[in-house]
VEXFI-856998 format. One line per 5 residues: their letters; for each residue x, y, z of C-alpha. Coordinates in steps of 0.05 Angstrom, whole numbers, m for minus. Layout:
<rs>
A = X,Y,Z; ... .
</rs>
This chain:
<rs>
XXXXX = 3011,2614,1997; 3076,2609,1967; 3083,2556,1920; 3141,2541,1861; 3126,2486,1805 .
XXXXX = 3192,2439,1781; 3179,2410,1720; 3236,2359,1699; 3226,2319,1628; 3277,2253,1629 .
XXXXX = 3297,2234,1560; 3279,2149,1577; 3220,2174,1630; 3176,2131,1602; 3218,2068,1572 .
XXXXX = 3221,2005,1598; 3273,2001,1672; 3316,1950,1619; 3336,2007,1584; 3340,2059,1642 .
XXXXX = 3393,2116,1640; 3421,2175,1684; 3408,2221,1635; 3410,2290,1663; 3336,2317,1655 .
XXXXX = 3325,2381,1631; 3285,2422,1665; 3259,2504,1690; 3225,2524,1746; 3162,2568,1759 .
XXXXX = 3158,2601,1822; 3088,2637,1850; 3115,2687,1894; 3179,2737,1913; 3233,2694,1899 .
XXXXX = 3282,2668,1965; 3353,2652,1972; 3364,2580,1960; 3387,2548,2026; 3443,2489,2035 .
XXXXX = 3392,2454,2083; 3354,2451,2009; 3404,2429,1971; 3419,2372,2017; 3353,2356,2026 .
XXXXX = 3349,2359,1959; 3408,2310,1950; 3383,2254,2000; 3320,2261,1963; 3350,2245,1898 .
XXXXX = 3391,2180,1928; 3326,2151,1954; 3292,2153,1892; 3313,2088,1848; 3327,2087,1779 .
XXXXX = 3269,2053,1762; 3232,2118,1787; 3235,2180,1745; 3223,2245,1784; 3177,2286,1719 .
XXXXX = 3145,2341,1760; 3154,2368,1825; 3110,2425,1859; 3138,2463,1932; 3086,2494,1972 .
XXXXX = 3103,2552,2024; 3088,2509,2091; 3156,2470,2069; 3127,2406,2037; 3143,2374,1967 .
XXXXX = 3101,2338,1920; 3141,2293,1874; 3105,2259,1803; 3147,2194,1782; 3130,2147,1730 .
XXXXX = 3161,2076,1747; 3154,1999,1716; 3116,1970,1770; 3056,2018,1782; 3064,2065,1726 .
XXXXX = 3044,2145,1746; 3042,2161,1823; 3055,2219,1867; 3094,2223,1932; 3096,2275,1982 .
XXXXX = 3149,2291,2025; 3140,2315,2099; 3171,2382,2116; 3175,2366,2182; 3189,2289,2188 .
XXXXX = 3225,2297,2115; 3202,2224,2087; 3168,2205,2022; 3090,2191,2033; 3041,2155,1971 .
XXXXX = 2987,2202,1961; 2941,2142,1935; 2945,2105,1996; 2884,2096,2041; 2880,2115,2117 .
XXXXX = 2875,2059,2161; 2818,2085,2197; 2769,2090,2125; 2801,2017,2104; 2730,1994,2113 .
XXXXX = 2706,2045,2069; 2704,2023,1994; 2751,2060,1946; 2690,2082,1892; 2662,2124,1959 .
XXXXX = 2729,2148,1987; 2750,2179,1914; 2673,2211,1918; 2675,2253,1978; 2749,2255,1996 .
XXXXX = 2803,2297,1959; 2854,2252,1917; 2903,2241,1948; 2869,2237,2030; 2902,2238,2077 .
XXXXX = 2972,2265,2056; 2942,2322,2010; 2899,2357,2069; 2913,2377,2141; 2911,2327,2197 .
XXXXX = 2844,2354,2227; 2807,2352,2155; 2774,2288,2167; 2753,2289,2245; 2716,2362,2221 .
XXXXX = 2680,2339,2165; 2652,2287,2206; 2623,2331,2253; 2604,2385,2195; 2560,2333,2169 .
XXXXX = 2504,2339,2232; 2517,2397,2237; 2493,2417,2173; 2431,2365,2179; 2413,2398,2244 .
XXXXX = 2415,2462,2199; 2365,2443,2140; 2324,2409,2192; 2317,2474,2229; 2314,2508,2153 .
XXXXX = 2255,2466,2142; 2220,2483,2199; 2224,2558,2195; 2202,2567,2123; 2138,2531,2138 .
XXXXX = 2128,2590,2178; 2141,2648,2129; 2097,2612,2068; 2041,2609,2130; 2051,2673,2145 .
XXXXX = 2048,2710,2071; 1984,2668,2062; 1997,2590,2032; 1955,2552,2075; 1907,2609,2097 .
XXXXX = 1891,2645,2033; 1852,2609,1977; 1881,2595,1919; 1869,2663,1881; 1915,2694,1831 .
XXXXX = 1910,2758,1880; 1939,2709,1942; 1994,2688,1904; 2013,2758,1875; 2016,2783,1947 .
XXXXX = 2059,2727,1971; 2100,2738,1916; 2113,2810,1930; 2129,2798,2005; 2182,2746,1992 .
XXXXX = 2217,2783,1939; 2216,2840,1987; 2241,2812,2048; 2296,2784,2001; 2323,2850,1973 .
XXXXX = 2325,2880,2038; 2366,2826,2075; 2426,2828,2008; 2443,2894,2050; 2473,2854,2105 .
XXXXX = 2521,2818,2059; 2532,2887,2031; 2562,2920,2088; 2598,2862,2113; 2631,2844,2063 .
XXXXX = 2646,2920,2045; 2669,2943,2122; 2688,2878,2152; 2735,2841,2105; 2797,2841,2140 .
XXXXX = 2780,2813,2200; 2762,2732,2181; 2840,2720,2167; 2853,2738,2239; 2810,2681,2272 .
XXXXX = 2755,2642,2227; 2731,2599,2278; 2714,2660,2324; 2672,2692,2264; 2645,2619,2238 .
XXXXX = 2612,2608,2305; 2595,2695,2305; 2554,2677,2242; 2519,2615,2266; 2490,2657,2336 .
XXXXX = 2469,2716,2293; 2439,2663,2243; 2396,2633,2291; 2369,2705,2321; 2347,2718,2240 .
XXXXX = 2314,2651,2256; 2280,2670,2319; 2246,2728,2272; 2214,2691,2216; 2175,2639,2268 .
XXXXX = 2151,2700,2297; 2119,2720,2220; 2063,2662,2245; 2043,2693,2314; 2045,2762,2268 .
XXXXX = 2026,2755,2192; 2002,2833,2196; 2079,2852,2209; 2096,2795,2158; 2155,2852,2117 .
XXXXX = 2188,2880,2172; 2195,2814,2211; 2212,2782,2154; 2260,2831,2134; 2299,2830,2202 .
XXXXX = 2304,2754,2195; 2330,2756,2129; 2376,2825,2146; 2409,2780,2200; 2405,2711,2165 .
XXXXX = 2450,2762,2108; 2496,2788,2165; 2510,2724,2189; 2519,2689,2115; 2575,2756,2100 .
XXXXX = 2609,2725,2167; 2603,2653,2151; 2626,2652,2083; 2702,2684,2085; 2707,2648,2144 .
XXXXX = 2700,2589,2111; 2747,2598,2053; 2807,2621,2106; 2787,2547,2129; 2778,2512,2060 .
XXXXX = 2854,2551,2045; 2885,2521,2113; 2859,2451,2089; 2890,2451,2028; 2966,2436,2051 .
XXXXX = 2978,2416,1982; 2959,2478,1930; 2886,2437,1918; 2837,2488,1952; 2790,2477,1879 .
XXXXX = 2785,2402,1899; 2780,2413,1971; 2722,2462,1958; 2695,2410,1912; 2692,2348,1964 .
XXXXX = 2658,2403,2016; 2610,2414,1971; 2582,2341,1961; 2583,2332,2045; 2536,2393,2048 .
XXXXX = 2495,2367,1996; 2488,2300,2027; 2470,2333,2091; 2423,2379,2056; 2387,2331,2025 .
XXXXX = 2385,2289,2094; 2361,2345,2131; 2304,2361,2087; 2285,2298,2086; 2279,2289,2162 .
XXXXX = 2255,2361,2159; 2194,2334,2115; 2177,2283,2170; 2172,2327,2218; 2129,2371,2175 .
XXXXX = 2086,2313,2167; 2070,2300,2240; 2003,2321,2248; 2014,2350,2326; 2066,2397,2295 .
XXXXX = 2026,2418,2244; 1963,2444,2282; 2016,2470,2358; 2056,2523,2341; 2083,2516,2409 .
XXXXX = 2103,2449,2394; 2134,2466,2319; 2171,2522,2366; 2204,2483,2415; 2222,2423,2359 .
XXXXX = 2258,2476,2321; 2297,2502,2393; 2321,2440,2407; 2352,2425,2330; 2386,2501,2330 .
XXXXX = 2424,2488,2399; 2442,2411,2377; 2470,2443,2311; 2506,2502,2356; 2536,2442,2393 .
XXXXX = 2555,2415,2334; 2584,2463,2302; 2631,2487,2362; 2654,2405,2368; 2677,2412,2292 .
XXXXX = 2712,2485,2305; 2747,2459,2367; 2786,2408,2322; 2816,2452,2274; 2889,2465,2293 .
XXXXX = 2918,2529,2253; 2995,2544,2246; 2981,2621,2253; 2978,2656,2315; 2910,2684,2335 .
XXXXX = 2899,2753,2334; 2879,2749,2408; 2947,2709,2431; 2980,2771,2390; 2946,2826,2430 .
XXXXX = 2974,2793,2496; 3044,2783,2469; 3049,2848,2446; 3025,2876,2517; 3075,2836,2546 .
XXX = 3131,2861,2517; 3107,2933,2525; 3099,2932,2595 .
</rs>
């Protein structure tokens, strides 16, 4: 993403407004990528930028990011340090530590926890209605999680065997094994496939989350046939692999189109403590279901349970797809244009 970094270092930036000058700041600029022609529009922008900002507010670092917005730092008398970000498209000034009207309910010590600084003018407009959604979804997932590795550890002998050194060895062996062979999938798709995620994450996101559940459908299966424990095993985990190689890169092309303001580390960050919150809810209802006595003793029962949490969470995660609006053209919509104009 193309990106330039202003820095500007007033003489009186951080004196008293009594004493306030138009000094002329010195000041150099960085820029991230091939450099462009400056534009008038720019310059006048530029200009009517300048004349809104009052003395009292000294401009010390500005950063330009390539989809035309500008974040400004000022120091002023009244509130000290604050940023402001300018909107390419509606070109006004917006506080970056203002609160949305629709989390004004929500006390500040939790919105600074699990939202980037900044929300909402340093993120995309759809960052907030799909992290809502990602957040069942991703219960539904460690429920279903849950439920399936009770399964495997049945099936390589905790529960059945007794508690022998021997038992434990063998389990040992047939989990490491069915581990090893499923790091191939990632293998191959990151190696062969790499390109392909920029063109349309949200196809390959929900790709990874169908193939996902068919590793699934493999290791309940290791129950009804501990004998074929490995190779059942090692299909569930060669998919589960597959499908993690999709979901991943997809997944950063969405973490980048987030980040409107150059703060991908932080917007990575703020995912991370929603999926641990749902993780840590899922497991915990995953327990409970564990617990329930009729599951435990019907494999029928533990099947269907586990059926109807993978297509909630495939519900899910299409609601929280549908809501993310990218600038880019698809590579589909491309394909048609392009056979448009050749025929």
């Amino acid at each position: 993403m193309c990106s330039a970094l202003q820095l500007s270092f007033p003489a009186r930036a951080f004196e008293s407004s009594r004493n306030c000058r138009t000094n002329r700041a010195l000041g150099f600029q960085i820029l991230q990528s091939p450099v462009r022609s400056v534009h008038r529009e720019g310059e006048e922008q530029e200009a009517n930028i300048e004349r809104r900002t009052p003395c009292e507010q000294q401009v010390i670092l500005v950063e330009r990011y390539g989809n035309g917005n500008v974040k400004r730092y000022v120091v002023d008398d009244e509130s000290g340090f604050k940023s402001l970000l300018e909107d390419s498209v509606n070109n006004r000034f917006e506080e970056l530590n203002h609160s949305d009207s629709e989390l004004s309910w929500l006390p500040n010590i939790v919105k600074d926890f699990i939202l980037p600084a900044g929300f909402p003018g340093s993120v995309s407009s759809d960052y907030l209605q799909y992290m809502l959604l990602q957040f069942p979804t991703n219960v539904t997932g460690w429920i279903c999680h849950t439920l399936v590795t009770s399964t495997l550890l049945k099936a390589v002998g905790v529960g059945s065997f007794t508690g022998t050194s021997t038992a434990a060895s063998a389990a040992a062996i047939r989990w490491v094994s069915k581990d090893g062979i499923g790091a191939l999938g990632r293998l191959i798709i990151g190696g062969r496939f790499g390109n392909l995620f920029d063109d349309d994450p949200k196809q390959w996101r929900m790709y990874a989350d169908f193939i996902g559940s068919a590793g699934s459908i493999f290791d309940l299966t290791t129950q009804v046939y501990p004998a074929y424990f490995l190779p059942l095993a090692s299909l569930g985990n060669l998919t589960k692999a597959v499908a993690r190689g999709l979901k991943d890169p997809s997944f950063r092309v969405i973490q980048n189109h987030f980040a409107i303001s150059g703060n991908l580390g932080e917007v990575a960050a703020k995912e991370e403590v929603w999926e641990v919150a749902a993780q840590l809810l899922g497991l915990t209802l995953g327990i409970l279901i564990l617990d329930t006595p009729v599951l435990v003793q019907s494999f029928p029962v533990l099947t269907f349970t586990w059926l109807s949490m993978r297509l909630l969470h495939l519900w899910l995660r299409y609601l929280s797809l549908s809501v993310l609006q990218f600038d880019t053209v698809r590579l589909l919509y491309n394909r048609v244009l392009f056979s448009l104009v050749l025929n």
